[in-house]
C-alpha positions in Angstrom: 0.0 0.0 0.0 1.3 3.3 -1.0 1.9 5.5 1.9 1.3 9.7 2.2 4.3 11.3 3.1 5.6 14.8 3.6 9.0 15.6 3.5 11.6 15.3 6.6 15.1 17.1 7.9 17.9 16.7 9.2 19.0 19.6 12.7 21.3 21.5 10.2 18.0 22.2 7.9 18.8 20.0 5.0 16.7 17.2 3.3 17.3 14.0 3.8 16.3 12.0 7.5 12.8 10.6 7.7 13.2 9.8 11.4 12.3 12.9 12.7 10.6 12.7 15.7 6.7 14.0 15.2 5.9 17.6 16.4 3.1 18.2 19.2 0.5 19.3 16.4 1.1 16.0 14.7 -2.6 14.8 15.9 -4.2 17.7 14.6 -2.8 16.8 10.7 -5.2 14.1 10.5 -7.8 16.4 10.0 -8.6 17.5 6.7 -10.4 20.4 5.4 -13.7 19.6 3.7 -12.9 20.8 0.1 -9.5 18.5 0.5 -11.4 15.6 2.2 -13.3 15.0 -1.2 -10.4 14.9 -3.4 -9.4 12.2 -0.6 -5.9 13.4 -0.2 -5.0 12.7 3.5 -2.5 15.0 6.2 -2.1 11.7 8.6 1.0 10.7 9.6 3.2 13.4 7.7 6.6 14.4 8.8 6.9 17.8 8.4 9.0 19.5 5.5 12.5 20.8 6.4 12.1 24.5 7.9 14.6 27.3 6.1 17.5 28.6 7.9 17.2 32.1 9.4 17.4 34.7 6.8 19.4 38.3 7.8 19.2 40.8 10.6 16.0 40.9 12.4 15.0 37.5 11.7 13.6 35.4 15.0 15.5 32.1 15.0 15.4 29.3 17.9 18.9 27.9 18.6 19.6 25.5 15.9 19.4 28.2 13.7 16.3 27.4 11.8 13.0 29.4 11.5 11.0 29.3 14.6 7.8 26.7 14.3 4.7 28.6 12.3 6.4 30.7 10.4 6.1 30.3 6.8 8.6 28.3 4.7 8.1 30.7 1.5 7.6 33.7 0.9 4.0 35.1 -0.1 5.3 36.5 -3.7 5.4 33.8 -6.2 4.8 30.7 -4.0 3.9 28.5 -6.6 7.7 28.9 -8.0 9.2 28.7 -5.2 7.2 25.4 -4.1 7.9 24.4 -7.5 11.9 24.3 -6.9 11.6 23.3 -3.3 9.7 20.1 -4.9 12.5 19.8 -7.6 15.7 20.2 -5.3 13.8 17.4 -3.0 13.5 15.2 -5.9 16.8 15.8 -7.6 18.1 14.8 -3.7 16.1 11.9 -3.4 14.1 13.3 -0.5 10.6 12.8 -2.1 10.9 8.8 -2.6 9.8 7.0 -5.4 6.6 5.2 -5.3 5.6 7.4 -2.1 2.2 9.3 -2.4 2.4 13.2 -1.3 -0.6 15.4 -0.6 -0.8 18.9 -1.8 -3.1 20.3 1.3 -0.4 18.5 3.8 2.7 19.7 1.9 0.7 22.7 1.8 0.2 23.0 6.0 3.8 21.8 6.4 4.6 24.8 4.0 2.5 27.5 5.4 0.5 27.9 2.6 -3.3 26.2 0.9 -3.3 23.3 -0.8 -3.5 25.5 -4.5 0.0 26.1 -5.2 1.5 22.9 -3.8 -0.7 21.8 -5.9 0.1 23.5 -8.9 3.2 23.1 -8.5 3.0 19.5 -8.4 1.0 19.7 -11.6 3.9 20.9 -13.3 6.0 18.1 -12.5 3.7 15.7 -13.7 3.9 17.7 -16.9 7.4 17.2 -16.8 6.7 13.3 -16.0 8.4 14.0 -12.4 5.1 12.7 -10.8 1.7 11.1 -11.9 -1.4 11.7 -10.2 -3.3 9.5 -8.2 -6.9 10.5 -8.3 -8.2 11.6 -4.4 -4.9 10.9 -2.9 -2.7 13.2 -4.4 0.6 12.8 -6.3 3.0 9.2 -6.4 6.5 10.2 -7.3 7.8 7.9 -10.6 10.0 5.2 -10.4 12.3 5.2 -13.3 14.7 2.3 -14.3 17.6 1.5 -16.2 16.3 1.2 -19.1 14.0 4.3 -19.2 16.9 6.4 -18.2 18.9 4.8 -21.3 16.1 5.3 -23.4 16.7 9.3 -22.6 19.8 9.6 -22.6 19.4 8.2 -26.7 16.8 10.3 -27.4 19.3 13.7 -26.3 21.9 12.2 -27.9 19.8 11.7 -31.1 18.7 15.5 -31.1 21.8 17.1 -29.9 25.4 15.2 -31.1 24.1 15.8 -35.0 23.4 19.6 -33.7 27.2 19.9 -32.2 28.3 18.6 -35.3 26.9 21.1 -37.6 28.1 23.6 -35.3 31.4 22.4 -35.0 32.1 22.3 -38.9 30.1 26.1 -39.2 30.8 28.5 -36.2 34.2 30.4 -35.5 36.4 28.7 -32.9 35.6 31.8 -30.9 31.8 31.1 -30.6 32.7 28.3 -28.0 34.1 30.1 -25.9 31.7 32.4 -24.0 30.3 28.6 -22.8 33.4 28.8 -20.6 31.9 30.1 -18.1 28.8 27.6 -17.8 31.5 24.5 -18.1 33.6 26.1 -15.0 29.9 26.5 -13.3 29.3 22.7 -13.7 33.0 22.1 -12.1 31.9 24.3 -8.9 28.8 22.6 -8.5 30.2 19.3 -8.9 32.7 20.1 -6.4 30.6 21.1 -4.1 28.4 17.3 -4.5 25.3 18.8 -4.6 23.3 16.9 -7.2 20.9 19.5 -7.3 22.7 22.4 -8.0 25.2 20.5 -10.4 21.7 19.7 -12.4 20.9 23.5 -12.6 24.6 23.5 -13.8 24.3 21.3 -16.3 21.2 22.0 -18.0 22.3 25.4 -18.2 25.6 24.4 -20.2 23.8 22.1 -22.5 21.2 25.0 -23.1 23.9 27.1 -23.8 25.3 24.5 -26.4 22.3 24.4 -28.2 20.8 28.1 -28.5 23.8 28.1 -30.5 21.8 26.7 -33.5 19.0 29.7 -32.4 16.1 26.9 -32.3 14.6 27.7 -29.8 11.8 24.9 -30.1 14.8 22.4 -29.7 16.3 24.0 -26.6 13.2 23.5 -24.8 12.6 19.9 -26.2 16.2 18.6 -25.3 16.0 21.2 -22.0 12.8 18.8 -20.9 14.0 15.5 -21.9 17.3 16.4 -19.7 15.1 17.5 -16.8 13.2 14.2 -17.5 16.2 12.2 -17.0 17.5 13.8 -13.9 13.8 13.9 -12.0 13.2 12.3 -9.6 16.7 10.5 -8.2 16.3 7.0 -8.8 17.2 4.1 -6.2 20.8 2.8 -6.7 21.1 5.8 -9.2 23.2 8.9 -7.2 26.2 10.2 -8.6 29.0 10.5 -6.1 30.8 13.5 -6.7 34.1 12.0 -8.0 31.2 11.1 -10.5 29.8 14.7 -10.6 33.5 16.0 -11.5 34.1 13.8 -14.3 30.9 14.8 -16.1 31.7 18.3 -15.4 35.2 17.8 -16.9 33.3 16.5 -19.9 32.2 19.5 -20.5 35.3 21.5 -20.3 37.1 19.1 -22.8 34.2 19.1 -25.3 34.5 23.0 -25.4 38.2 22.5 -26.6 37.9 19.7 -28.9 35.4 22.3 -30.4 37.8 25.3 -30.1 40.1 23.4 -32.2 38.0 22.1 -34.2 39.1 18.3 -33.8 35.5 17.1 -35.0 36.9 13.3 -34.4 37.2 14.1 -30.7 33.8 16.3 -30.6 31.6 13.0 -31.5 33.9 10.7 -29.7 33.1 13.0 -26.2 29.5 13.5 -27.1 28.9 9.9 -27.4 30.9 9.1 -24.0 28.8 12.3 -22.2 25.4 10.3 -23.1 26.5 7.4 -22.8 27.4 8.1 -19.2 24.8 10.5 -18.4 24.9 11.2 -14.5 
């Protein structure tokens, strides 16, 4: 049986522990709101979703340094979006668990905000294949295996090594290089480990790459398909960061075998980057 489940944290305010122990208000989540009771999507035992650190001067914090209990997580200026990449970071750190069933009105509570923009929010990342809905419960997070993940990383390489190519063989050496900075972007991220910001990272360079060719309906097509592919962390499927790096230094080689216009070494990278796709 599929289980409804908010998201949990760790004392330094980070995802990732789901044995927090339950707050004293964790009685009163079982009770849901009429207009959410019919779409039959529960609050009962929900841990709660991790709580921001403290922002600047002025800002009441308890001890551990996190927002005291009540305050809102998000700000009340564009809450879908910023529910939108809460959700995505939590995903892309495996924090919302495959197979798991999420409500919007108790992400919502847990959130400090209605039900709506949770679950708009989550309706967006069923668009983008993140989720599915499951009808008066709420939203079950994909499982993706091996070989759906292979089957995307052929369908990227498909739209964009033949794009590189072309590139390679038409633009100035020049052109490549004001992708610099996006490669050296991937590098900090990856050094950091955090697979969430190293996706940002990466989309960002391989969106770079291909406005090149100033299609702009093929940047968003290969731009989903890459999101696709990196949503939601998979079981048995997290890149360490020695992993991270390597796929970041990917990047900076491909920008000089395309500098130098060594076309040989432009597919032979390309091929290994999807091949490998982290």
């Amino acid at each position: 049986m599929d289980r409804e489940r908010g998201l949990t944290a760790d004392a330094a305010g980070s995802v990732g522990r789901r044995d927090a122990v339950p707050s004293a208000d964790a009685g009163r989540r079982g009770t849901v709101p009429p207009a959410d009771a019919a779409r039959g999507e529960h609050t009962h035992s929900e841990t709660p979703i991790p709580l921001p650190r403290s922002g600047g001067a002025g800002d009441e914090a308890g001890s551990d340094g996190l927002r005291p209990p009540g305050r809102p997580v998000v700000q009340r200026a564009s809450v879908r979006g910023q529910i939108l990449d809460a959700l995505r970071a939590a995903l892309a750190a495996g924090e919302l668990t495959p197979g798991e069933v999420y409500s919007a009105p108790a992400l919502g509570e847990q959130f400090g905000v209605s039900a709506t923009p949770v679950r708009e929010a989550m309706q967006q990342l069923a668009i983008e294949g993140a989720v599915e809905v499951v009808p008066n419960r709420g939203f079950r997070v994909v499982r993706r295996g091996a070989r759906e993940l292979a089957e995307l990383a052929e369908v990227r390489a498909l739209l964009q090594v033949p794009v590189i190519l072309r590139l390679a063989r038409t633009l100035p050496a020049d052109s490549w290089a004001e992708l610099r900075p996006l490669a050296e972007e991937t590098a900090r991220a990856a050094s950091a480990g955090c697979r969430a910001t190293y996706g940002e990272a990466d989309r960002a360079f391989h969106r770079g790459m291909l406005s090149l060719a100033g299609n702009e309906q093929l940047v968003q097509i290969a731009d989903d398909l890459h999101r696709r592919s990196q949503l939601p962390l998979t079981a048995g499927s997290a890149a360490s960061r020695l992993e991270l790096m390597a796929d970041a230094a990917e990047h900076i080689a491909l920008l000089d075998a395309l500098a130098a216009g060594d076309l040989e070494a432009v597919e032979c990278l390309m091929g290994n980057h999807f091949g490998g796709a982290v």
